[in-house]
C-alpha atoms as a printed R data frame, in Angstrom:
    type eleno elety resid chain resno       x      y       z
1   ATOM     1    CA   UNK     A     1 122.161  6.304 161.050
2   ATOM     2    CA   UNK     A     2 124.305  6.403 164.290
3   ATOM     3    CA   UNK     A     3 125.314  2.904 165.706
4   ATOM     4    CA   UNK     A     4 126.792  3.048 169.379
5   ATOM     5    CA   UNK     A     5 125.495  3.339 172.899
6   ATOM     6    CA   UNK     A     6 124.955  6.544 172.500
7   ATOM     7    CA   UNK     A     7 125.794  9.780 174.177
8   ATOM     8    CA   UNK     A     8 128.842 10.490 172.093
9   ATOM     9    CA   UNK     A     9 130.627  7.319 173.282
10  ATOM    10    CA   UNK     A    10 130.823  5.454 170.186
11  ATOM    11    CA   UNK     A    11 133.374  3.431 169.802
12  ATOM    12    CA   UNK     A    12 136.946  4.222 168.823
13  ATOM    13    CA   UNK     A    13 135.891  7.786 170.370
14  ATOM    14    CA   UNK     A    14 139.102  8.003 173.233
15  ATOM    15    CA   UNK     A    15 138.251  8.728 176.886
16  ATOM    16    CA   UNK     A    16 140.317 10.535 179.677
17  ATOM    17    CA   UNK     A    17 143.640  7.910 179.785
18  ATOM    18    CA   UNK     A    18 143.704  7.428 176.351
19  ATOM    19    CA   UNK     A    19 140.850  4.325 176.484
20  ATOM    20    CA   UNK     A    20 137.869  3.832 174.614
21  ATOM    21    CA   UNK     A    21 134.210  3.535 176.266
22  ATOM    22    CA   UNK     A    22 132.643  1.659 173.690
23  ATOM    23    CA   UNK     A    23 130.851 -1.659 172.867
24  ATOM    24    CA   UNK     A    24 134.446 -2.954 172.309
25  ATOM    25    CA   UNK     A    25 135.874 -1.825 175.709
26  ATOM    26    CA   UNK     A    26 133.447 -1.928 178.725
27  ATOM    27    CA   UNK     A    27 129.893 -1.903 178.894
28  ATOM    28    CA   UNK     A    28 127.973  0.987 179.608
29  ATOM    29    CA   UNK     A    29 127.611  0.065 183.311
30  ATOM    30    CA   UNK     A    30 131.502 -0.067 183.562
31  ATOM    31    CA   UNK     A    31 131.747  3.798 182.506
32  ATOM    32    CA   UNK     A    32 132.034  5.947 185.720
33  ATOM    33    CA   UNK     A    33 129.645  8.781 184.564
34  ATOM    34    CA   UNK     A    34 127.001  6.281 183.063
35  ATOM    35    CA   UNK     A    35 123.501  7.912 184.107
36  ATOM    36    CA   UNK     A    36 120.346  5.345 182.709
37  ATOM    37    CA   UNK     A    37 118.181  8.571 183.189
38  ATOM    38    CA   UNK     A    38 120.086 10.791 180.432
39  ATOM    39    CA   UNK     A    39 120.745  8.166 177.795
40  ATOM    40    CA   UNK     A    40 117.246  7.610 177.692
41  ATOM    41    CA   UNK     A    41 115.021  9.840 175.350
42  ATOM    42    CA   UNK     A    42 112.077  8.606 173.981
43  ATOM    43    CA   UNK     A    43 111.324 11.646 171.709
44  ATOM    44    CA   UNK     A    44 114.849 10.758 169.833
45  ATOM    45    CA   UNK     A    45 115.289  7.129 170.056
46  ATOM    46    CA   UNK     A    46 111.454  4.981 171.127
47  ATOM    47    CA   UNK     A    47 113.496  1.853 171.185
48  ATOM    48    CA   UNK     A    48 114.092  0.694 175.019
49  ATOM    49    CA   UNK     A    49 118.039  1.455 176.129
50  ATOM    50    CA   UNK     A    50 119.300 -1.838 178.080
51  ATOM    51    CA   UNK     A    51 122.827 -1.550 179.355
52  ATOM    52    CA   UNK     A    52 125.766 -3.566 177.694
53  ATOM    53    CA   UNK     A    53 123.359 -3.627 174.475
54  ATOM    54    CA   UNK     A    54 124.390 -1.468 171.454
55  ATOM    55    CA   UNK     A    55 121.842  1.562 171.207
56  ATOM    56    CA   UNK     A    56 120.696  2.549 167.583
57  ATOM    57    CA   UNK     A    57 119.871  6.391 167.241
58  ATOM    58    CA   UNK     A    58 117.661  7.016 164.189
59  ATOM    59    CA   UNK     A    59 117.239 10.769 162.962
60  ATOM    60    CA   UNK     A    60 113.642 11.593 162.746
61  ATOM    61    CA   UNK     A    61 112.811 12.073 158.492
62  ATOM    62    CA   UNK     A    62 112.553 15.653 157.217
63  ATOM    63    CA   UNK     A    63 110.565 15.368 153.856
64  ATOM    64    CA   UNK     A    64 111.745 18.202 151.718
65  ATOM    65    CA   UNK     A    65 110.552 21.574 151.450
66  ATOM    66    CA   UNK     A    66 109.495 23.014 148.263
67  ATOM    67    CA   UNK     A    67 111.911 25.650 147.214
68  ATOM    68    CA   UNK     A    68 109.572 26.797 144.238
69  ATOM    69    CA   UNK     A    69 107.819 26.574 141.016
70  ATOM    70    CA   UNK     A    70 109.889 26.961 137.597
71  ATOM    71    CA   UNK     A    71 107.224 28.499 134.901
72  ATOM    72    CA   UNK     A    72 109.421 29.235 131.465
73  ATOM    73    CA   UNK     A    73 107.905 31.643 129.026
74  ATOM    74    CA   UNK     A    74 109.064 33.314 125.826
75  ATOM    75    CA   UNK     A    75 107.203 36.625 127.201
76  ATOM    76    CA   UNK     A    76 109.259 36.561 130.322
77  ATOM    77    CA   UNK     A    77 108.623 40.689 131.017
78  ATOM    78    CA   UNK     A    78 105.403 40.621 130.677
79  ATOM    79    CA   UNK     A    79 105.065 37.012 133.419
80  ATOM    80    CA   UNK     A    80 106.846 38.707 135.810
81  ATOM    81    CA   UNK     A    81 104.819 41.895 135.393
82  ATOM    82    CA   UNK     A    82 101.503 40.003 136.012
83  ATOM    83    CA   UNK     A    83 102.137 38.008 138.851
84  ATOM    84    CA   UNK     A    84 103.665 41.278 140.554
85  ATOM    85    CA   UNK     A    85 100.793 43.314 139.650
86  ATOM    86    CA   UNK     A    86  97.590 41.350 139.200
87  ATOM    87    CA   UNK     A    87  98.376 38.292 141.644
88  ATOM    88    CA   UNK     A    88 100.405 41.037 144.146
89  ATOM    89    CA   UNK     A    89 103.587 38.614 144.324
90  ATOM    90    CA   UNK     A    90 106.074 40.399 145.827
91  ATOM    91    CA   UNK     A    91 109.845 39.857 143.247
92  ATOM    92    CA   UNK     A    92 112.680 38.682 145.745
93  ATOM    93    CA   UNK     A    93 115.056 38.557 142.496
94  ATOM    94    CA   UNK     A    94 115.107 40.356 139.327
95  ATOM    95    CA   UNK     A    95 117.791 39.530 136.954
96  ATOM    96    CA   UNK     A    96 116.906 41.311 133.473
97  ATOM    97    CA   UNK     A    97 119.746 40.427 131.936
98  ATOM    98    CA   UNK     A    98 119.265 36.056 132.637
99  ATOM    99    CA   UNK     A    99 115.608 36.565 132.284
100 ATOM   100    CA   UNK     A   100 115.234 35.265 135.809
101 ATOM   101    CA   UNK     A   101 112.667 36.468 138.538
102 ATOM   102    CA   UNK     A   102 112.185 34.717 142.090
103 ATOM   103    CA   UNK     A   103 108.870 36.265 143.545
104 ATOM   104    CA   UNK     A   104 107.543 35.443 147.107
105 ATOM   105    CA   UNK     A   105 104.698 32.973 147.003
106 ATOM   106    CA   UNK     A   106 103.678 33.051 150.949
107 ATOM   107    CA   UNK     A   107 105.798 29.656 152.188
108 ATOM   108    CA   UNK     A   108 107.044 28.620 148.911
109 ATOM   109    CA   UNK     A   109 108.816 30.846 145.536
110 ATOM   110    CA   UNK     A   110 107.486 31.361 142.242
111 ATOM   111    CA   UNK     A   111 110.744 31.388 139.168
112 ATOM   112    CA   UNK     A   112 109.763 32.861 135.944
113 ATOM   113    CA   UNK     A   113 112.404 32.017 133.542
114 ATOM   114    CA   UNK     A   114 112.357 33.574 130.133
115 ATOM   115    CA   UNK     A   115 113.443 31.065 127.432
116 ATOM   116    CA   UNK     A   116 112.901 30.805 123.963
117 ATOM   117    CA   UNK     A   117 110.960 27.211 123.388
118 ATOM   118    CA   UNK     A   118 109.521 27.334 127.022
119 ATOM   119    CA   UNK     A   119 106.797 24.578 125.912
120 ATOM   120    CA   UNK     A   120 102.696 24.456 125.688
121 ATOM   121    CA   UNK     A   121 101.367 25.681 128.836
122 ATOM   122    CA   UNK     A   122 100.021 22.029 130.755
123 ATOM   123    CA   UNK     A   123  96.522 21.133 131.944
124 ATOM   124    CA   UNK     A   124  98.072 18.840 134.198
125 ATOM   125    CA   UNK     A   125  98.623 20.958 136.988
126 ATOM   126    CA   UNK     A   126  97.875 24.242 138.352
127 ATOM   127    CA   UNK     A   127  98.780 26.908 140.830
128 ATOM   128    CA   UNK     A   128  96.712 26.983 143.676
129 ATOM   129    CA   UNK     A   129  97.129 30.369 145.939
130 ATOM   130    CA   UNK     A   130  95.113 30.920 149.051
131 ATOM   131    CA   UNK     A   131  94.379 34.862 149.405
132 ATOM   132    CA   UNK     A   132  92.304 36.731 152.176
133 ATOM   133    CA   UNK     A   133  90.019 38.138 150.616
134 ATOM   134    CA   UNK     A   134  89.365 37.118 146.385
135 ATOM   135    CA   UNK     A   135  87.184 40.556 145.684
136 ATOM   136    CA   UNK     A   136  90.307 42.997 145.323
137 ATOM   137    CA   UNK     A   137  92.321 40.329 142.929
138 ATOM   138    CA   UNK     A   138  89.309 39.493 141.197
139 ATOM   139    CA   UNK     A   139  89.343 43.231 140.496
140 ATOM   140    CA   UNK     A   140  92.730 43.123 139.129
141 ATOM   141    CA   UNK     A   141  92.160 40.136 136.794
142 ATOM   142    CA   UNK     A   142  89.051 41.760 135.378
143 ATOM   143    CA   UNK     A   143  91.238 45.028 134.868
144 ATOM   144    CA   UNK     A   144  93.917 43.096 133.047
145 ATOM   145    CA   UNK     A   145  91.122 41.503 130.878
146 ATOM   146    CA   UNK     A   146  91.822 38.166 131.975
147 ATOM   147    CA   UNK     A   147  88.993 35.236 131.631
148 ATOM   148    CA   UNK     A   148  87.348 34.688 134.667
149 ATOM   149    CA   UNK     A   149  84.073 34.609 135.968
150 ATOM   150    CA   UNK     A   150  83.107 35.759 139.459
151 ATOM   151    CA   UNK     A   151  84.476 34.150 142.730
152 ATOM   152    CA   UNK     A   152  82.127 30.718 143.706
153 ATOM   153    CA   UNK     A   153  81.298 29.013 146.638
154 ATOM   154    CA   UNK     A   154  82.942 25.776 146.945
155 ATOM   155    CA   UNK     A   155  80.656 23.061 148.755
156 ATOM   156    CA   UNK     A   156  83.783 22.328 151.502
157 ATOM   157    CA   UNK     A   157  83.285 26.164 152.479
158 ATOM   158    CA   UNK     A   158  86.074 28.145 150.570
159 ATOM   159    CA   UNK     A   159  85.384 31.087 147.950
160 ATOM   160    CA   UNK     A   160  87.802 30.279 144.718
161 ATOM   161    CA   UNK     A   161  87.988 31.740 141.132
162 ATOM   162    CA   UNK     A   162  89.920 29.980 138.196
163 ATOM   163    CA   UNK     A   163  91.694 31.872 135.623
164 ATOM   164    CA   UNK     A   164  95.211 31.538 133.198
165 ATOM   165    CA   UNK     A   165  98.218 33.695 133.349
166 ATOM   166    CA   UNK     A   166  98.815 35.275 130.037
167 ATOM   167    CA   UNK     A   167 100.654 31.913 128.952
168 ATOM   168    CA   UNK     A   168  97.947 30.348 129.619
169 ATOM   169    CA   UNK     A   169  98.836 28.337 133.064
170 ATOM   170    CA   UNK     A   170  95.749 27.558 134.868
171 ATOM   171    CA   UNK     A   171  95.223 29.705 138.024
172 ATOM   172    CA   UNK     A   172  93.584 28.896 141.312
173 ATOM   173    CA   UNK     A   173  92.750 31.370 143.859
174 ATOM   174    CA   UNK     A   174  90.708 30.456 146.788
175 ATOM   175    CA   UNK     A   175  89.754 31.909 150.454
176 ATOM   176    CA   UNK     A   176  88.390 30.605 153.777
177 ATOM   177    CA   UNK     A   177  85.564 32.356 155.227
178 ATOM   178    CA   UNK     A   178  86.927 35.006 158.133
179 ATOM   179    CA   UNK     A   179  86.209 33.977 161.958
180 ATOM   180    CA   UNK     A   180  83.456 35.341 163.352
C-alpha cells in the first residue's frame, strides 16, 4: 500500500529547490502544478481525493495464476508418452535425464515428474480438459485400450467422457456444443 497524496509526491520525495511537496510541507493546494482533475482516478483509487487530506492508493488484487499441475509417477516415459499422444498435449520441456516434462495444457501446464514412491493415484481430484470436439480423443483412448465408455450428454449442455491415465488419475474431458 502507497500512503501520500499521490502523484509521486510523497513525502520526503525532493522538489525543484531542494523542498519537499508532501503532507509535511504544504498542502496539495500550495503546490504550483496541483491539477484536482489528474489526481483523481476512480478506476485506481474509488475513495474521494480532498485537498490537504492524505490520499491512500490501494493496488487492485491479482489472485494468482496457476502455473501447473505436478503428477509424479514411477512410469514417468510412458506418462509423458500418453498425454502427448492420446490427450494431444503438446511437451514444452523434456528433460530425460531429471525425469521432468512440462507439456502445454491450453492456459495452464501439466509436470510429469518421474520419482520412485510417487504415491496412490487420488480420487480426490481430477483433471478436467475442455476439447473441441471429444470423437477424435475418444478414438485415441479406445486405441490405447483405456477404460472408457462413449462420450455423454451432460444435462447443463456439454458432451464429457471420464477415463484414468495409465496411473490411474481420473480424467475428464468435456465439450460445448459448436455455434450454430
Amino acid at each position: 500500500m502507497i500512503v501520500g497524496l499521490g502523484g509521486g509526491f510523497e513525502k520526503g520525495i525532493p522538489a525543484a529547490g531542494g523542498r519537499s511537496w508532501g503532507r509535511g510541507h504544504f498542502s496539495a493546494r500550495e503546490r504550483p502544478e496541483y491539477n484536482a482533475s489528474r489526481h483523481t482516478n476512480a478506476a485506481r483509487d474509488p475513495l474521494p481525493f480532498s485537498p490537504g487530506m492524505p490520499r491512500v492508493t490501494v493496488a487492485r488484487h491479482t489472485p494468482p495464476s496457476l502455473f501447473s499441475v505436478e503428477l509424479r509417477t514411477s512410469r514417468w516415459a510412458t506418462l509423458v508418452e500418453w498425454y502427448r499422444t492420446v490427450l494431444g498435449l503438446r511437451v514444452l520441456v523434456r528433460v530425460v535425464d531429471d525425469h521432468y516434462a512440462l507439456l502445454e495444457a491450453g492456459d495452464t501446464r501439466l509436470a510429469i515428474l518421474g520419482r520412485s514412491t510417487p504415491g496412490d493415484a487420488s480420487g480426490r481430484w481430477s483433471l478436467g480438459f475442455e476439447v473441441v470436439d471429444l470423437e477424435p480423443i475418444h478414438a485415441r483412448l479406445v486405441a490405447a485400450h483405456a477404460e472408457c465408455g462413449p462420450p455423454k450428454q451432460h444435462p447443463e449442455g456439454f458432451r464429457e467422457l471420464i477415463t484414468n491415465d495409465p496411473d490411474g488419475n481420473r480424467i475428464r474431458l468435456f465439450s460445448w456444443p459448436s455455434p450454430h
